[in-house]
TILUM-315831 format. One record per residue (C-alpha): residue number from 1; residue in three letters; z, y, x. Coordinates in nm, 2 decimals, m for minus. Layout:
BEGIN
(NUM; ALA; (Z; Y; X)),
...
END
This chain:
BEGIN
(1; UNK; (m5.15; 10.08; m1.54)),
(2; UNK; (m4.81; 10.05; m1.60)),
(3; UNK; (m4.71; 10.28; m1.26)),
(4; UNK; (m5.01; 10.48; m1.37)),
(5; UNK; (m4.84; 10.56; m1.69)),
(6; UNK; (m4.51; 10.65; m1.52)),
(7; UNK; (m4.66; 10.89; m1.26)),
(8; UNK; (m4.87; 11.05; m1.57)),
(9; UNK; (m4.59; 11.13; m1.76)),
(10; UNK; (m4.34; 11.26; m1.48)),
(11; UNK; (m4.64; 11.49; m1.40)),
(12; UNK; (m4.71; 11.61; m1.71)),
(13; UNK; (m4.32; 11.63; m1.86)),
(14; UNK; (m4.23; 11.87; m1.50)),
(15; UNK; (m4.54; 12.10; m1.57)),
(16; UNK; (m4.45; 12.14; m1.94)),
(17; UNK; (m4.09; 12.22; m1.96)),
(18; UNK; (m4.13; 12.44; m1.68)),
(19; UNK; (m4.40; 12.63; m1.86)),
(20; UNK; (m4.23; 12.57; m2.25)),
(21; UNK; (m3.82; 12.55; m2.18)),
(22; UNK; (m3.65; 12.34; m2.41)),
(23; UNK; (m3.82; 12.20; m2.72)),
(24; UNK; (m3.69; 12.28; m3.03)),
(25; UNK; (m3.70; 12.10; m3.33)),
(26; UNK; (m3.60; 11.74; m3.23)),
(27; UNK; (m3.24; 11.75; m3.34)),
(28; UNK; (m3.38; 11.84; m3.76)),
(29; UNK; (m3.67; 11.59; m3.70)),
(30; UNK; (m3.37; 11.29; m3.60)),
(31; UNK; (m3.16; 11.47; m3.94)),
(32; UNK; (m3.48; 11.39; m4.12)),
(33; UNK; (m3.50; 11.02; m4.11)),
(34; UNK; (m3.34; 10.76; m4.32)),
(35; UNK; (m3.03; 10.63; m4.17)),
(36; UNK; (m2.99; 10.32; m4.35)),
(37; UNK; (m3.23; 9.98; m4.40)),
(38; UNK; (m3.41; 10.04; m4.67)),
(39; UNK; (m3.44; 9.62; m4.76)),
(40; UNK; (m3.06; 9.62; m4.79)),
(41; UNK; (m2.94; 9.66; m5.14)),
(42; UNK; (m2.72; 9.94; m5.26)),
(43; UNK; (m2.33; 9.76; m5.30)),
(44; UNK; (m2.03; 9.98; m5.47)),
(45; UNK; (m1.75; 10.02; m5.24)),
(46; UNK; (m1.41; 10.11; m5.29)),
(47; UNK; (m1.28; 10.47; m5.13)),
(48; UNK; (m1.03; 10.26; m5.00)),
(49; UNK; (m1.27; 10.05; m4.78)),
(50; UNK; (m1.55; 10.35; m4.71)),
(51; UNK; (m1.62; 10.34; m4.35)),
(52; UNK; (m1.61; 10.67; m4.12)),
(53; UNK; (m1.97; 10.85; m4.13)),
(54; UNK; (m2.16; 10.70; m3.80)),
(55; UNK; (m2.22; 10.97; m3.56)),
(56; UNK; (m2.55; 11.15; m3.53)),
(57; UNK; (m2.85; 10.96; m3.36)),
(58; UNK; (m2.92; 11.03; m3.04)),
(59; UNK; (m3.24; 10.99; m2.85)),
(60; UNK; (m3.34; 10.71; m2.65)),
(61; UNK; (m3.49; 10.73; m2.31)),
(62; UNK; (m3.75; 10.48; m2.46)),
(63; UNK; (m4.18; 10.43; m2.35)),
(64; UNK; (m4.41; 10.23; m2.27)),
(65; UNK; (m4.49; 10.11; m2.67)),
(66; UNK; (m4.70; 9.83; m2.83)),
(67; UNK; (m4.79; 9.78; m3.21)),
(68; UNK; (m4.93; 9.52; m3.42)),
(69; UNK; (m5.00; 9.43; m3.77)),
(70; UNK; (m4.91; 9.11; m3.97)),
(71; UNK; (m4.73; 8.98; m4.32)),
(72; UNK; (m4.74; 9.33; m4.46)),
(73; UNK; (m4.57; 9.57; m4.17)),
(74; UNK; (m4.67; 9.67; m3.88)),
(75; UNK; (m4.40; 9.60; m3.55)),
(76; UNK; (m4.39; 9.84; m3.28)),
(77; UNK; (m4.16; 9.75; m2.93)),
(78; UNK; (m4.06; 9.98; m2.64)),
(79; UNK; (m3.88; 9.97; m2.32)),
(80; UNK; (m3.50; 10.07; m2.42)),
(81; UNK; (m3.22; 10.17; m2.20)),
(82; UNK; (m3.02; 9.98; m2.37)),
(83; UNK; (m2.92; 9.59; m2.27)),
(84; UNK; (m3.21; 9.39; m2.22)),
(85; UNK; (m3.43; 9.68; m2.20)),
(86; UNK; (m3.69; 9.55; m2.49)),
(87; UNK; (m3.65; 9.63; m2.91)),
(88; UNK; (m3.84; 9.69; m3.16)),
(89; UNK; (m3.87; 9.82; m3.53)),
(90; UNK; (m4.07; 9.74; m3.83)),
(91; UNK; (m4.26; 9.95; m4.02)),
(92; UNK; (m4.37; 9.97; m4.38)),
(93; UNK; (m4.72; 10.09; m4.44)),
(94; UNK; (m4.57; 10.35; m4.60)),
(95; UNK; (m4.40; 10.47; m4.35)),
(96; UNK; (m4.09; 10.34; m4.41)),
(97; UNK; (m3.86; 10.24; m4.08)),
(98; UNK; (m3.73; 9.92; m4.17)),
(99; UNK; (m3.48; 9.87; m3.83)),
(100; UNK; (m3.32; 10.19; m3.78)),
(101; UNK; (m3.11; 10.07; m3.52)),
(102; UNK; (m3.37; 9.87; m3.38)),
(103; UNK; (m3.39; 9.45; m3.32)),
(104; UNK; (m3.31; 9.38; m2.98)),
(105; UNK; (m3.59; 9.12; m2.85)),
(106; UNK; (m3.46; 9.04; m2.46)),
(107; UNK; (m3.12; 8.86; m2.49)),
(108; UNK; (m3.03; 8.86; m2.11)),
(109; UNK; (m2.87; 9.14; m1.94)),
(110; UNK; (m3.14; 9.14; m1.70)),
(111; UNK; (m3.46; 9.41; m1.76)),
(112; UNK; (m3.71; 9.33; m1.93)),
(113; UNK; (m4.01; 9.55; m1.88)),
(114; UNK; (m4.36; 9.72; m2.08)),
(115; UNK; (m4.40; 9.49; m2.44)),
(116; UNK; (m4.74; 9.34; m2.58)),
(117; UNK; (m4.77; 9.23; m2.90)),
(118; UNK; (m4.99; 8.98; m3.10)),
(119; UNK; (m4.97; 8.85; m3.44)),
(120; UNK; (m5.07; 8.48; m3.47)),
(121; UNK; (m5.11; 8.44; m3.87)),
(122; UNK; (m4.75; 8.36; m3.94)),
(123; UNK; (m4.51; 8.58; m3.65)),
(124; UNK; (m4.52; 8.78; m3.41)),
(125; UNK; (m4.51; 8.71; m3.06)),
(126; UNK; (m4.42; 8.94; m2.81)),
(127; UNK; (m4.41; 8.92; m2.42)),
(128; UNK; (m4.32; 9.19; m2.14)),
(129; UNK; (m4.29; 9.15; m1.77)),
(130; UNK; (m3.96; 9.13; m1.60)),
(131; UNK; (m4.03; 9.21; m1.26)),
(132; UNK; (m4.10; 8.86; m1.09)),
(133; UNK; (m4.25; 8.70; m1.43)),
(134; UNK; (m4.33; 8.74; m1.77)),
(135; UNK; (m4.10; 8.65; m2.09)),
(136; UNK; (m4.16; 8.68; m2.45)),
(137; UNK; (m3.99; 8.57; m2.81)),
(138; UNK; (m4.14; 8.57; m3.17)),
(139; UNK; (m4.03; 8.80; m3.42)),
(140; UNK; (m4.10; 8.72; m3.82)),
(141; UNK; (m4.25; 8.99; m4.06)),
(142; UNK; (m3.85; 8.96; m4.21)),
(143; UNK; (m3.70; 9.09; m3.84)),
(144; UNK; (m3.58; 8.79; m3.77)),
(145; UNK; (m3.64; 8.69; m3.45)),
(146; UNK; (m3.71; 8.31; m3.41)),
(147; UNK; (m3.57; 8.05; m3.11)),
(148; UNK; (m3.56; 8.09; m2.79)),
(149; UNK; (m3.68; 8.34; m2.56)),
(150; UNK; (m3.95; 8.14; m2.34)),
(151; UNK; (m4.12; 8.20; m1.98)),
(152; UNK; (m4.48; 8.24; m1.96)),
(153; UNK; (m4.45; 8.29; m1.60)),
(154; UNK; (m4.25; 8.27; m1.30)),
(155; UNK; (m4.30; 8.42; m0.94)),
(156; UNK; (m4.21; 8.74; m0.73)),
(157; UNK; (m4.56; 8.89; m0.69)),
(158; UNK; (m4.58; 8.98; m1.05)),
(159; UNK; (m4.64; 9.35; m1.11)),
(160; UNK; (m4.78; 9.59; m1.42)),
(161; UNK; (m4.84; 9.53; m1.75)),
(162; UNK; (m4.89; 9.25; m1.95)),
(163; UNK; (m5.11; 9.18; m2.28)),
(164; UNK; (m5.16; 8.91; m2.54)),
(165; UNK; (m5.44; 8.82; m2.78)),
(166; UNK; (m5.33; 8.49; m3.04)),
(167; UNK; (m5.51; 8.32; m3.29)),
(168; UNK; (m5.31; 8.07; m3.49)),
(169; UNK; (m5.27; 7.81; m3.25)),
(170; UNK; (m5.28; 7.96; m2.91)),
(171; UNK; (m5.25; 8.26; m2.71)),
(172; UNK; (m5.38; 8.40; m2.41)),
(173; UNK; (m5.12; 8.62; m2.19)),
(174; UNK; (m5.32; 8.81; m1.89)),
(175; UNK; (m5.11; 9.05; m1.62)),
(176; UNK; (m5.16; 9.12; m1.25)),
(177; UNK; (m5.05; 8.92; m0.96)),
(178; UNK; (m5.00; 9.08; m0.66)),
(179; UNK; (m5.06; 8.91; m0.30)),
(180; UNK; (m5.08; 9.00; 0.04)),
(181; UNK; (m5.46; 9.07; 0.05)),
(182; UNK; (m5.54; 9.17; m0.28)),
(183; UNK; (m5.41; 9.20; m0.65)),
(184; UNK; (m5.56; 8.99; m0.90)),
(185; UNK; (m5.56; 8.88; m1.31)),
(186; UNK; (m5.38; 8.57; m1.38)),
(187; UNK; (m5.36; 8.43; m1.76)),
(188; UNK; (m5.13; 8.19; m1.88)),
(189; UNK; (m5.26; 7.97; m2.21)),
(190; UNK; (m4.97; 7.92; m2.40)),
(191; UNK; (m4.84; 7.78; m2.82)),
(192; UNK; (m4.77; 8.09; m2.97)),
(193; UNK; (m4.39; 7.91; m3.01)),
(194; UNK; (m4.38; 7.95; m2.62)),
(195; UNK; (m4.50; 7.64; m2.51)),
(196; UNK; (m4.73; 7.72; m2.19)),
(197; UNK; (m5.02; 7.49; m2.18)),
(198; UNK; (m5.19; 7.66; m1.84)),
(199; UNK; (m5.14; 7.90; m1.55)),
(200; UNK; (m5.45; 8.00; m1.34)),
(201; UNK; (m5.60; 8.31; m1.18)),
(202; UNK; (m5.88; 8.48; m1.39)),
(203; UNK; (m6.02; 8.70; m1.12)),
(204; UNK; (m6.18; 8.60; m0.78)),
(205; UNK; (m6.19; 8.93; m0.59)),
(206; UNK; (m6.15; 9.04; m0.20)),
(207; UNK; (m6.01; 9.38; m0.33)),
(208; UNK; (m5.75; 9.51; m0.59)),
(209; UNK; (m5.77; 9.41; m0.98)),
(210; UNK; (m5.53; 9.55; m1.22)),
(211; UNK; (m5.44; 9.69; m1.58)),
(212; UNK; (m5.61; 9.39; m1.79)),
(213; UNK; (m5.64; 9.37; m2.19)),
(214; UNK; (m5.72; 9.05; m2.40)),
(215; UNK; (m5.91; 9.01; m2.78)),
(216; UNK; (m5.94; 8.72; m2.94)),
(217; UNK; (m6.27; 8.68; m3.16)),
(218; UNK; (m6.20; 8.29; m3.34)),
(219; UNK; (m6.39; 8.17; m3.09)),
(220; UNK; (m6.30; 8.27; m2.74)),
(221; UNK; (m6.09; 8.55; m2.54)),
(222; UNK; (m6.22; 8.85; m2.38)),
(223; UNK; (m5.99; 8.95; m2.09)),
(224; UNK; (m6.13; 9.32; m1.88)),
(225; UNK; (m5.92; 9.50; m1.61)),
(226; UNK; (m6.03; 9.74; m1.35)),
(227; UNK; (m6.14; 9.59; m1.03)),
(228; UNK; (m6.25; 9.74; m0.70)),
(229; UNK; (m6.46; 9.51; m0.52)),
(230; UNK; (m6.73; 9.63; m0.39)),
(231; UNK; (m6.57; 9.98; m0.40)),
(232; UNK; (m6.28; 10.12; m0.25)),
(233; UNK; (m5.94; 10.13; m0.41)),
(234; UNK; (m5.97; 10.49; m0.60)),
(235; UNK; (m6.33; 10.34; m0.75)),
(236; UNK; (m6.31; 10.10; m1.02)),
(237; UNK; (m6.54; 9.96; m1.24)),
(238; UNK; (m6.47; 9.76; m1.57)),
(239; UNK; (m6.48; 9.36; m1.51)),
(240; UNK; (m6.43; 9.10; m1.78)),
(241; UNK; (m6.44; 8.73; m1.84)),
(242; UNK; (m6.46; 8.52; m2.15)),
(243; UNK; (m6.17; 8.21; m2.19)),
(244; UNK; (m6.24; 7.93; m2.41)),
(245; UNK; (m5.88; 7.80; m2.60)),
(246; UNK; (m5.94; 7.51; m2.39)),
(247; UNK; (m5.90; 7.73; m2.12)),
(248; UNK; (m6.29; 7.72; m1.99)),
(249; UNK; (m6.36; 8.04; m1.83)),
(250; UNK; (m6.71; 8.15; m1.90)),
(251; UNK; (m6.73; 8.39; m1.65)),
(252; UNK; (m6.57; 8.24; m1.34)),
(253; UNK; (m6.41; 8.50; m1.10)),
(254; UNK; (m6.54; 8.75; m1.40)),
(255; UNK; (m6.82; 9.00; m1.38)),
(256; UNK; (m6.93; 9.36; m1.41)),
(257; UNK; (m6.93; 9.52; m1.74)),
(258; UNK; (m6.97; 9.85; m1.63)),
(259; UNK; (m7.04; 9.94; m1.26)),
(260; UNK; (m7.14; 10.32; m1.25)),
(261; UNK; (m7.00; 10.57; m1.02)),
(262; UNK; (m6.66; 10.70; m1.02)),
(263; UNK; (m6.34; 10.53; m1.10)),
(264; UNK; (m6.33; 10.30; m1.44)),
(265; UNK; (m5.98; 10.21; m1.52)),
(266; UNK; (m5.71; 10.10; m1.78)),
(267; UNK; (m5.91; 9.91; m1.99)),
(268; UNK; (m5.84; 9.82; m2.39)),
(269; UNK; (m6.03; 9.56; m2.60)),
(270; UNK; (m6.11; 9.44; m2.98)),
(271; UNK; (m6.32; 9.24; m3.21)),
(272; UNK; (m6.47; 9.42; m3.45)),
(273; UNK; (m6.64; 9.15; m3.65)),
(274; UNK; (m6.98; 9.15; m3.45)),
(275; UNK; (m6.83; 9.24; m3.08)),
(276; UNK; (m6.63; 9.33; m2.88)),
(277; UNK; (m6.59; 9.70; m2.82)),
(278; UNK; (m6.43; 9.82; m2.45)),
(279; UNK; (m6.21; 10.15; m2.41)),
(280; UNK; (m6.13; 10.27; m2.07)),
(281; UNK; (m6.05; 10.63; m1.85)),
(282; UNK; (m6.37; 10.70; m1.63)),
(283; UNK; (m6.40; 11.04; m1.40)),
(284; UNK; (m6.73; 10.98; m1.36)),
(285; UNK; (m6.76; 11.35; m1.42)),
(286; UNK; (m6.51; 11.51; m1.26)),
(287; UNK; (m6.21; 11.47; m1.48)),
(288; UNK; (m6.09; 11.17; m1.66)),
(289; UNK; (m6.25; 11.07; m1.98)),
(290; UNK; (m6.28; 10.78; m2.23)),
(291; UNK; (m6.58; 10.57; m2.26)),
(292; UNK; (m6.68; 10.27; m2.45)),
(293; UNK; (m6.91; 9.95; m2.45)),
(294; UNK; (m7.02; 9.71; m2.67)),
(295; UNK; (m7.02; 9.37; m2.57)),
(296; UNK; (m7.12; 9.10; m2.76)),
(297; UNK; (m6.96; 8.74; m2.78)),
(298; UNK; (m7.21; 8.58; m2.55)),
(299; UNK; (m7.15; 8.85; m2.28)),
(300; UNK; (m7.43; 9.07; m2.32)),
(301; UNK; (m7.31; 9.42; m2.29)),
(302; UNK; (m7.48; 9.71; m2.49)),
(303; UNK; (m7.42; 9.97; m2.36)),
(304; UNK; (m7.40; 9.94; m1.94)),
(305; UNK; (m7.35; 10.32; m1.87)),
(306; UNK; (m7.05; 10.36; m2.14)),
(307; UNK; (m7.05; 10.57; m2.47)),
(308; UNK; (m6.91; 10.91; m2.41)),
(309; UNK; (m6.62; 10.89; m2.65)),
(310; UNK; (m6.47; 11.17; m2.53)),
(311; UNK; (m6.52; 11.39; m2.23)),
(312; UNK; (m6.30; 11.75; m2.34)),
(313; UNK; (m6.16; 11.94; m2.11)),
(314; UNK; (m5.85; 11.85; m1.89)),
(315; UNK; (m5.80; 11.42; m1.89)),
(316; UNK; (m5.85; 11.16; m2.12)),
(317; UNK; (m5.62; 10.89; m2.02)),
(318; UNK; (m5.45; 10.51; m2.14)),
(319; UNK; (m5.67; 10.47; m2.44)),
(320; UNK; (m5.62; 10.21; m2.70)),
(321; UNK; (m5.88; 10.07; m3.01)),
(322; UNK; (m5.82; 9.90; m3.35)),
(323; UNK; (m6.10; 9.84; m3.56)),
(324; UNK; (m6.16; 9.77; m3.96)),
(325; UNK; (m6.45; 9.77; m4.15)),
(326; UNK; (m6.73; 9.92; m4.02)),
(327; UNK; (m6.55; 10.19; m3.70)),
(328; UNK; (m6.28; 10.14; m3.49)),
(329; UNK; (m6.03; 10.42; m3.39)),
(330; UNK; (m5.97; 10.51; m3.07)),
(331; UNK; (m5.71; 10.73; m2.95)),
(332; UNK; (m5.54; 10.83; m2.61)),
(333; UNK; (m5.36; 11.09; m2.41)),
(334; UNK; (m5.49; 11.40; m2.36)),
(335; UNK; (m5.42; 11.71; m2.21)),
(336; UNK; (m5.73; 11.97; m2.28)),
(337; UNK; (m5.47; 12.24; m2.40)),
(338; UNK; (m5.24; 12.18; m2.13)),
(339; UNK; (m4.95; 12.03; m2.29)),
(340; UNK; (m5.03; 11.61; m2.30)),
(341; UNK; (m5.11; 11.55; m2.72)),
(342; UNK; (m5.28; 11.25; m2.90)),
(343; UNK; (m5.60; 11.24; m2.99)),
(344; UNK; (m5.81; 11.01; m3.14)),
(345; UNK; (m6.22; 10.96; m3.24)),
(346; UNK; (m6.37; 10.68; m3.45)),
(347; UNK; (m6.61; 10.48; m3.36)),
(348; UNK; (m6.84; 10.30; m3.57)),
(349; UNK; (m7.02; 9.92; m3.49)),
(350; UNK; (m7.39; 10.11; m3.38)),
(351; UNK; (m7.19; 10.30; m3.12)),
(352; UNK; (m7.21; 10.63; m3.33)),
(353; UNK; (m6.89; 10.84; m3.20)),
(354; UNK; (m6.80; 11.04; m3.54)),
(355; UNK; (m6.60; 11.29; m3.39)),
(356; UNK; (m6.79; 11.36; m3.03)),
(357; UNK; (m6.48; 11.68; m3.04)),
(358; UNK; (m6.21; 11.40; m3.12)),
(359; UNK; (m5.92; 11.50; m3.38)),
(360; UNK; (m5.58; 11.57; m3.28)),
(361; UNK; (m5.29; 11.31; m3.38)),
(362; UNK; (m5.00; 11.38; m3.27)),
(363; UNK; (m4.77; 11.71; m3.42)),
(364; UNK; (m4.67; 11.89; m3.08)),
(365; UNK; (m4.28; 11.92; m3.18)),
(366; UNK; (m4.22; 11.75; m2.85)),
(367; UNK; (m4.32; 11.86; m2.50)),
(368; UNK; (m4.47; 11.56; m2.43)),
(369; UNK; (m4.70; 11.31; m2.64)),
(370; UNK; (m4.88; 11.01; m2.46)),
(371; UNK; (m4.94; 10.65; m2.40)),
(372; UNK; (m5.06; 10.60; m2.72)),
(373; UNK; (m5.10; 10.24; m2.86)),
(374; UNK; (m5.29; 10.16; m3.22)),
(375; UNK; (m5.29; 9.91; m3.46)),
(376; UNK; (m5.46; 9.84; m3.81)),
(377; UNK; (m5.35; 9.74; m4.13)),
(378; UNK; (m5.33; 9.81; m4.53)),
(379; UNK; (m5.61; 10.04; m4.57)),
(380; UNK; (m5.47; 10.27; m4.21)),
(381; UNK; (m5.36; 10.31; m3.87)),
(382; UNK; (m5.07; 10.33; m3.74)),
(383; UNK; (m5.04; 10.51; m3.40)),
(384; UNK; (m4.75; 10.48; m3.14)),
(385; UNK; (m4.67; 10.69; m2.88)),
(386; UNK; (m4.43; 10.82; m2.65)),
(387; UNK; (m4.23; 11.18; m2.67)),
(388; UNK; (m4.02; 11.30; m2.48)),
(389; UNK; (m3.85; 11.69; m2.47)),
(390; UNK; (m3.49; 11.85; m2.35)),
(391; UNK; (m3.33; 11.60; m2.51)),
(392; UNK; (m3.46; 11.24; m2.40)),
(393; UNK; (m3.76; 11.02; m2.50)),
(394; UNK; (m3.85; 10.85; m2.82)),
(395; UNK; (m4.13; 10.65; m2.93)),
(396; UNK; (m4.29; 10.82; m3.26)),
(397; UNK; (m4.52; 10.71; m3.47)),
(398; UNK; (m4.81; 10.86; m3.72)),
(399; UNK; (m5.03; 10.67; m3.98)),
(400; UNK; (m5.43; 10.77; m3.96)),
(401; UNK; (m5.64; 10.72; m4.27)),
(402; UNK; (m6.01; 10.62; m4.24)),
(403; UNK; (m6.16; 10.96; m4.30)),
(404; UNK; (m5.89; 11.11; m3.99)),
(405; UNK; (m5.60; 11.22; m4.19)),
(406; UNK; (m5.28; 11.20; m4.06)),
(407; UNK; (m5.04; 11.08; m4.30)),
(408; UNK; (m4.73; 11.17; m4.07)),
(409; UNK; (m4.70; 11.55; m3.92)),
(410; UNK; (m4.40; 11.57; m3.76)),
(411; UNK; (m4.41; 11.19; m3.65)),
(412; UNK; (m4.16; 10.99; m3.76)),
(413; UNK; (m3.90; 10.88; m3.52)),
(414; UNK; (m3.88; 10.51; m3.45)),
(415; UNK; (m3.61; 10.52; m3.16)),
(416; UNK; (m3.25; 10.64; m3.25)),
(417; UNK; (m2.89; 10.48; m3.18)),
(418; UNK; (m2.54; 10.57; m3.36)),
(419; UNK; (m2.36; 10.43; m3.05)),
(420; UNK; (m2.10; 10.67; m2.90)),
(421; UNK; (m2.30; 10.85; m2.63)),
(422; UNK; (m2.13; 10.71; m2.32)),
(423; UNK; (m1.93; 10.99; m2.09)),
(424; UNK; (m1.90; 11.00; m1.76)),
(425; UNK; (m1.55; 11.00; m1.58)),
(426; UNK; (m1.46; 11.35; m1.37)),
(427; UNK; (m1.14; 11.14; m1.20)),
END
């Protein structure tokens, strides 16, 4: 998934600004957001003692961006090219960017790579890979980020994206192992302070497994990825396996969910109260496009062909769900008008897509919109994505009421820095 996402967005980005030019509009968008924390109290200060005005933000050549809810904000992390590689911001449900600057999660100079987030009741906890592992820290609904960054996992053959589901006492982390003769899930049953419990493979397969999501329903874990066996490597179909917190795998090896032609791939999951519900890209018909399937909590699945959720024009790729109350949202990158934009559809618990034409999320003032992530809380969504135009990449951000309103048109800006751009010498 992860090199997936890479190679759709170089792609896409090439095509568009060779077709658009520069974008304009980004420099007034970055003038438009509040440059100080709003939590910090106003203080009289001498002109004597008034600092310089900071410089004008500047993008950040940020992606790859998770989201979750808890304690009354949401938290959104990205990749940063900034030391340790991984930050993150708060936001108010109101829209209101808490971390301007940005909390810096990874305290080693080393990279740190694509976040997940999960909230366990109290904090936050939030893992990435680094290359040959996986490492992670907890953030509180204040900012403040709490002991010490921790290992989930150690080795060289780590590769792609990692995910977390929590409930209050534990939390599973899934990501992809890679070995000589195949790639496979592994997932690591951990404290959500850090304290890893378990290490295992999830997946028993000849052939490649990748891109794997976790829920959490009370009860158990969900974990589904793409896997080809029996298929070749360009034909996936959706696999899953349920994980007991005592680390009991229901579903040994894991098992199909969906297995129709065509290729099935980067899957997400959620609990909606009754099931599960399963997003993924499937070109079943030609193009890529998003399907769904309902699986309930002892395994059954609904629907074993998929849900059309959308199937527009162009491809549907990387979607994501959140759920509350009786739909969940879906949304993902698509490119039916050329240039890649957000989109979204809701989804309700009978498998009823409300907007079979989808509605568009994301405002188009850059040239590029993908990789969206989504998260619920306080009566709305709140989607994250990646955009990137002439002058860098940001991750951006727009809240989605229930009835498909977007509450934020242009996005709002969650990357910036007022650091001195660095220059290059010409000695």
């Amino acid at each position: 998934m992860y090199g997936l996402r890479r190679w759709w967005g170089g792609v896409l980005l090439g095509a568009t600004m060779l077709a658009c030019g520069s974008v304009a509009g980004e420099s007034e968008l970055l003038a438009a957001e509040p440059q100080t924390n709003p939590e910090a109290p106003e203080q009289e200060v001498s002109s004597q003692h008034r600092k310089k005005p900071l410089p004008e933000p500047r993008p950040l050549r940020s992606g790859n961006v998770a989201v979750a809810y808890g304690g009354g904000k949401y938290l959104v992390a990205w990749e940063d090219v900034r030391e340790g590689n991984v930050y993150a911001t708060r936001v108010k449900p109101d829209g209101t960017l808490l971390d301007p600057e940005g909390i810096r999660l990874n305290p080693l100079p080393g990279a740190g790579g694509q976040p997940a987030i999960a909230y366990d009741g109290t904090n936050f906890v939030v893992v990435w890979d680094t290359g040959d592992g996986a490492s992670g820290i907890r953030v509180s609904p204040r900012g403040e980020v709490i002991g010490e960054l921790f290992e989930v996992f150690y080795s060289g053959d780590v590769f792609g994206p990692v995910d977390i589901a929590c409930g209050r006492e534990m939390c599973l982390v899934t990501y992809e192992v890679t070995a000589d003769d195949a790639d496979d899930i592994w997932m690591t049953r951990m404290r959500p302070d850090g304290t890893v419990l378990e290490t295992r493979s999830l997946s028993d397969s000849d052939r490649d497994a990748d891109s794997a999501a976790v829920a959490w329903n009370g009860r158990e874990f969900l974990v589904v990825w793409g896997d080809t066996r029996g298929g070749d490597l360009d034909a996936r179909n959706i696999h899953g396996a349920r994980v007991l917190p005592d680390g009991t795998i229901l579903d040994p090896g894991g098992r199909p969910l969906v297995s129709v032609p065509g290729d099935q791939r980067t899957p997400d999951v959620v609990w909606t109260g009754r099931r599960f519900l399963v997003v993924w890209s499937d070109n079943r018909g030609g193009d890529y496009d998003v399907y769904g399937a309902r699986v309930r909590s002892d395994g059954r699945v609904e629907d074993p062909d998929g849900l059309p959720i959308s199937t527009a024009a162009g491809d549907q790729l990387f979607p994501s769900v959140a759920h509350h109350g009786p739909k969940s949202l879906v949304v993902w990158g698509d490119s039916r008008d050329g240039a890649p934009r957000v989109w979204g559809a809701r989804v309700t618990e009978y498998g009823e897509v409300k907007d079979p034409s989808g509605f568009l999320i994301s405002s188009g003032d850059f040239a590029e919109e993908s990789t969206p992530e989504v998260a619920y809380g306080a009566d709305r969504f709140l989607a994250v994505y990646e955009g990137t135009g002439s002058e860098g990449g940001y991750t951006l951000a727009a809240r989605v009421k229930h009835d498909t309103r977007v509450l934020d048109s242009p996005a709002r800006v969650l990357t910036r820095s007022t650091e001195e751009p660095e220059v290059e010498s010409t000695r």
